[in-house]
C-alpha positions in Angstrom: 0.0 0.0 0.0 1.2 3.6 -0.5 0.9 5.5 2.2 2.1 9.4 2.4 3.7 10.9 4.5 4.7 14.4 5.9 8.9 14.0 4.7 9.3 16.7 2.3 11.0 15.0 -0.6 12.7 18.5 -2.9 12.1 22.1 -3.0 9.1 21.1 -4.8 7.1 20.4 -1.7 6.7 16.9 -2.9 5.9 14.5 0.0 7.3 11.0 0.5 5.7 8.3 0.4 5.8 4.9 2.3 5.1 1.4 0.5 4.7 -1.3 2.9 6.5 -4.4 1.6 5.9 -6.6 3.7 2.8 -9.2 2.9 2.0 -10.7 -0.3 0.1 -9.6 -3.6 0.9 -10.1 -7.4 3.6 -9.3 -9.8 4.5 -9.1 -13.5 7.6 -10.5 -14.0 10.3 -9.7 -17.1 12.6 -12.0 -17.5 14.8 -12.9 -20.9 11.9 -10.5 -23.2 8.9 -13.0 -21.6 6.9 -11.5 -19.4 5.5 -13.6 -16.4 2.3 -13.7 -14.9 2.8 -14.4 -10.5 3.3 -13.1 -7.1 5.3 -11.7 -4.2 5.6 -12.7 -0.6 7.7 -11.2 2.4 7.0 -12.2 5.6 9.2 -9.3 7.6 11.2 -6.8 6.6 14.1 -9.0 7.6 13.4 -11.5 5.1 14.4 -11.7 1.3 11.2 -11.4 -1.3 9.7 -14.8 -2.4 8.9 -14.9 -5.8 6.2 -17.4 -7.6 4.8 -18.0 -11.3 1.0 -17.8 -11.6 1.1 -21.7 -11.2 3.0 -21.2 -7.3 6.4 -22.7 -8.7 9.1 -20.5 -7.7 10.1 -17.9 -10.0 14.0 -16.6 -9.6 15.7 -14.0 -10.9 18.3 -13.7 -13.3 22.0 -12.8 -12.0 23.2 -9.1 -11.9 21.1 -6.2 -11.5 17.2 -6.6 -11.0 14.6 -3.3 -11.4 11.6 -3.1 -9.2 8.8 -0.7 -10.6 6.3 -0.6 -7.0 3.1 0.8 -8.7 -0.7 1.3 -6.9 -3.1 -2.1 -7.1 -5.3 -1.4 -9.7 -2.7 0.4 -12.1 -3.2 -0.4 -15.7 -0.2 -1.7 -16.6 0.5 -1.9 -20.5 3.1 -3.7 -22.0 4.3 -3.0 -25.8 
């Protein structure tokens, strides 16, 4: 969930905002130009992020650098 806060982010007066990730919920994976249906699970904040293909098998990540977009539930999303 994004939550905001009162932490003035820039001479903008933008606010920051908090996103709890700790819980479950879905996830579009992109992996190798394939794009993968799934979801997410983190128990605590002290734990590493579980990752699952729409079927529940696990779902890793590639080696080197991973990108996490964290967008709203209900965001279109639209992939070309």
């Amino acid at each position: 969930r994004h939550q905001a806060t009162e932490i003035i982010e820039d001479d903008n007066n933008y606010v920051s905002v908090y996103i709890n990730l700790v819980g479950q919920g879905d996830a579009t994976f992109f992996r190798d130009g394939v794009m993968v249906q799934g979801k997410w699970k983190r128990n605590s904040e002290q734990e590493f992020f579980q990752f699952t293909d729409a079927s529940g098998n696990p779902f890793s990540l590639k080696p080197g650098n991973t990108w996490f977009e964290i967008v709203p539930i209900g965001y279109p999303l639209e992939v070309k």
